[in-house]
C-alpha positions in Angstrom: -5.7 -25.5 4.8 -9.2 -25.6 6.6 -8.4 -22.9 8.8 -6.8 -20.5 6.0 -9.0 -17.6 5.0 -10.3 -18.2 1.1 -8.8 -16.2 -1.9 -12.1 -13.6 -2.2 -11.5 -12.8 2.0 -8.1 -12.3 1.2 -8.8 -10.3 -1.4 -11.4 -8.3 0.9 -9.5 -7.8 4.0 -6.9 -6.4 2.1 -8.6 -3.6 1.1 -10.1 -2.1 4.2 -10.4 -4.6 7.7 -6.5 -5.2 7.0 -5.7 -1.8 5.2 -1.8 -1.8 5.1 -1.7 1.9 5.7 -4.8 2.5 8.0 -5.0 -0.4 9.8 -1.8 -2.5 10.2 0.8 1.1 9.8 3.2 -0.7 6.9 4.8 1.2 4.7 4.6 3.9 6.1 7.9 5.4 4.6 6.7 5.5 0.7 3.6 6.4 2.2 4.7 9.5 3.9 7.2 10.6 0.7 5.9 9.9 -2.0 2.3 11.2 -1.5 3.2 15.1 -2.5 1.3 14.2 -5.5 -1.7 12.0 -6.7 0.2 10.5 -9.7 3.4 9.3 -8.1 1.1 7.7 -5.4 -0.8 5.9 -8.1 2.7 5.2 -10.0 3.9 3.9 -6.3 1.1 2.1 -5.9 1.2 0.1 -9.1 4.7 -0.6 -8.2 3.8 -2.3 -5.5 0.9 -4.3 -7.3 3.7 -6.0 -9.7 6.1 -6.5 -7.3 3.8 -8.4 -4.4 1.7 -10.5 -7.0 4.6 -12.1 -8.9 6.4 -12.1 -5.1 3.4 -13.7 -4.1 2.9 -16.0 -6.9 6.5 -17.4 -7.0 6.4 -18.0 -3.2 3.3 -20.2 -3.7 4.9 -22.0 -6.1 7.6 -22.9 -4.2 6.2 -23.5 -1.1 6.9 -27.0 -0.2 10.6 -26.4 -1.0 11.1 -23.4 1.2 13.6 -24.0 4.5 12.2 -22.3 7.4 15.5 -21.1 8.5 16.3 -19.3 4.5 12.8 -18.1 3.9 13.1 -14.8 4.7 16.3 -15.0 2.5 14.6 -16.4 -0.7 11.6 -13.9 0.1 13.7 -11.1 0.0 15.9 -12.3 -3.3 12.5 -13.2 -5.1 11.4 -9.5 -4.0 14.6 -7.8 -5.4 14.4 -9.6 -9.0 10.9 -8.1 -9.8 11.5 -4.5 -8.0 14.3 -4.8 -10.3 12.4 -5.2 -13.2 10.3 -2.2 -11.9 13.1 0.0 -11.6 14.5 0.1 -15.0 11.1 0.3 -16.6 10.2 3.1 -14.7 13.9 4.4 -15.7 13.8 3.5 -19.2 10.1 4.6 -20.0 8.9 7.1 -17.4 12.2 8.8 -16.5 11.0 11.9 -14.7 8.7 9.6 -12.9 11.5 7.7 -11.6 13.7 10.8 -10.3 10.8 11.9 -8.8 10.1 8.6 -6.5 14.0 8.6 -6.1 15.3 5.7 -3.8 11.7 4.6 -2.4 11.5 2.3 -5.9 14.5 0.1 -4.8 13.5 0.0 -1.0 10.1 -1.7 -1.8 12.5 -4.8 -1.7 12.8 -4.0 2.6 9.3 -3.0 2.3 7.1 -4.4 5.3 3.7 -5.4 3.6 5.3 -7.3 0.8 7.8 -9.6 3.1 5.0 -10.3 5.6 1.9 -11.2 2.7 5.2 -13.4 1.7 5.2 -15.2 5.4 1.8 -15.0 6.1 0.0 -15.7 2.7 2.1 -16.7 -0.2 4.2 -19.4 1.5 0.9 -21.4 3.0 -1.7 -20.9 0.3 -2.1 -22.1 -3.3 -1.8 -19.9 -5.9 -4.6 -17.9 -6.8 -5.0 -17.1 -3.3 -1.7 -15.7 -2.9 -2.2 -13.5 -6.0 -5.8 -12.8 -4.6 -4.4 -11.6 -1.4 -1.4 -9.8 -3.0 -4.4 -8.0 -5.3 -6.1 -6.8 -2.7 -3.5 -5.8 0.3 -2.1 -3.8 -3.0 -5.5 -2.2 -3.5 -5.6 -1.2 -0.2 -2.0 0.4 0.1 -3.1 2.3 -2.8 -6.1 3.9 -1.8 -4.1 4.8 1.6 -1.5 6.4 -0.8 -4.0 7.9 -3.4 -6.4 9.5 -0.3 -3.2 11.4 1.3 -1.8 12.4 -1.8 -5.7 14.0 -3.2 -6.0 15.8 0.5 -2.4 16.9 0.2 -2.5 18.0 -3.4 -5.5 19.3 -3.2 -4.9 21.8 -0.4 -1.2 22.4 -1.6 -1.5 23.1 -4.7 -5.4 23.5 -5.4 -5.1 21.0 -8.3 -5.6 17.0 -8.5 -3.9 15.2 -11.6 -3.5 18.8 -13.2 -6.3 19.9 -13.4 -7.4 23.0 -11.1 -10.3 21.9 -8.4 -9.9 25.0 -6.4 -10.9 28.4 -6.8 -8.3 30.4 -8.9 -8.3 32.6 -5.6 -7.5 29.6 -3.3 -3.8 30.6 -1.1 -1.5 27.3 -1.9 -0.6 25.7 1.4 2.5 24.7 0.9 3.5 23.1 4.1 0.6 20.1 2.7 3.4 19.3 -0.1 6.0 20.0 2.3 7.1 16.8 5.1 5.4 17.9 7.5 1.9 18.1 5.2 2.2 14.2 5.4 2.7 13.5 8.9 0.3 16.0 9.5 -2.4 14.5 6.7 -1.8 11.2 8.0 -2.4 12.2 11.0 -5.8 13.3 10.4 -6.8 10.6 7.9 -5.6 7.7 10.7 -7.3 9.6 13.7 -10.8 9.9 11.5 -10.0 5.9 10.6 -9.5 4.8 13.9 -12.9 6.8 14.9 -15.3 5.7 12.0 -14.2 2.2 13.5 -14.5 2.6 17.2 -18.1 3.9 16.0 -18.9 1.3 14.3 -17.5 -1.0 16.7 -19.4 0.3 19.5 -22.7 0.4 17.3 -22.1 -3.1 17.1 -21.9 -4.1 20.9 -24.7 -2.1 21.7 -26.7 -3.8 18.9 -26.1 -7.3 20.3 -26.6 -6.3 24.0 -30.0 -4.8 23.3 -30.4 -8.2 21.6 
C-alpha cells in the first residue's frame, strides 16, 4: 500500500520515534521486572526478537486469509506456538535463566507490542517489511530494557555483566534492584525522554518560525 510506511522506516521508527518503552509505554510489565539485571534484560529482549519476527512473518503470510472478526484470535495462537518454543529452550538450555525471568516468558504471548505490530504491521504489509518492523520495534524494546537494567545494576550492585564498574568503596543501593528501583529508574529515564524531545521539538518550531 502507497500510504504504508516502507520496510527501512519501519525498521527506524522502531527504534527510537516509536520506542515501545519510551515512547508508546508497552510492555511495561517485563520492563519493570525483569530489568534487576543487564543479562536477563538482554535474554528478555532476545525473547521478544524471536517471538515478534516469526509472529510477524507468519501474519504476513497469511494475510489475505485472516477474518477480521478471528484475527486477534489467530494473532494470539500464532504468538503462543513460538513463545512456546522459547520457553522450553530457555528451560532446557539456560535453566537458571529461565527461573530467574519466571512467568514473564509465557506472558509475552498477552504482551502489548507484539499483538499490536501484529494489527498494525504484519497483517497489511508484505513480508520483509513485517520482519523489518518486528526487527526494529524489538531493537527498541531492548535498548529500553538494557538502559534500565545498566542504571539499575549499576547503582545496585556497582557491577554491569559481572564485572565491577564502581569503586570497591561504592555503598550498594539496594532499593535500585529492589521494585521500587524500577518504577523509580523508569521514572527518571521517561521524564529525561520526554524532555530531550520537547527540546528538540521546540528547537524545531522556533527554527521554522525564524524561517
Amino acid at each position: 500500500m502507497a500510504d504504508q510506511p516502507t520496510a527501512l522506516e519501519r525498521f527506524a521508527q522502531g527504534i527510537l520515534p516509536e520506542n515501545p518503552v519510551y515512547r508508546q509505554l508497552l510492555g511495561l510489565c517485563p520492563t519493570l521486572a525483569v530489568t534487576n539485571s543487564v543479562k536477563g534484560a538482554i535474554i528478555m529482549g532476545a525473547a521478544v526478537l524471536f517471538v515478534l519476527l516469526c509472529a510477524n512473518a507468519m501474519i504476513s503470510l497469511i494475510r489475505n486469509l485472516l477474518k477480521p472478526h478471528l484475527r486477534i484470535v489467530v494473532f494470539t495462537l500464532t504468538i503462543a506456538a513460538f513463545v512456546t518454543i522459547v520457553d522450553r529452550f530457555l528451560a532446557a538450555y539456560m535453566y537458571q535463566m529461565s527461573k530467574d525471568l519466571g512467568p514473564y516468558i509465557p506472558l509475552i504471548i498477552v504482551n502489548c507490542i507484539i499483538i499490536c505490530r501484529c494489527e498494525v504491521c504484519a497483517s497489511k504489509q508484505p513480508v520483509f517489511t513485517a520482519a523489518a518492523d518486528a526487527a526494529g520495534q524489538s531493537l527498541g524494546f531492548t535498548l529500553g530494557l538494557v538502559s534500565i537494567a545498566s542504571v539499575r545494576e549499576i547503582l545496585g550492585t556497582g557491577m554491569l555483566l559481572g564485572f565491577r564498574v564502581m569503586p570497591a568503596a561504592w555503598p550498594d543501593w539496594v532499593i535500585m534492584v529492589l521494585p521500587p528501583g524500577a518504577f523509580l529508574t523508569f521514572g527518571l529515564l521517561l521524564g529525561a525522554v520526554n524532555w530531550v524531545v520537547a527540546k528538540k521539538s521546540a528547537s524545531g518550531k522556533k527554527h521554522q518560525g525564524a524561517s
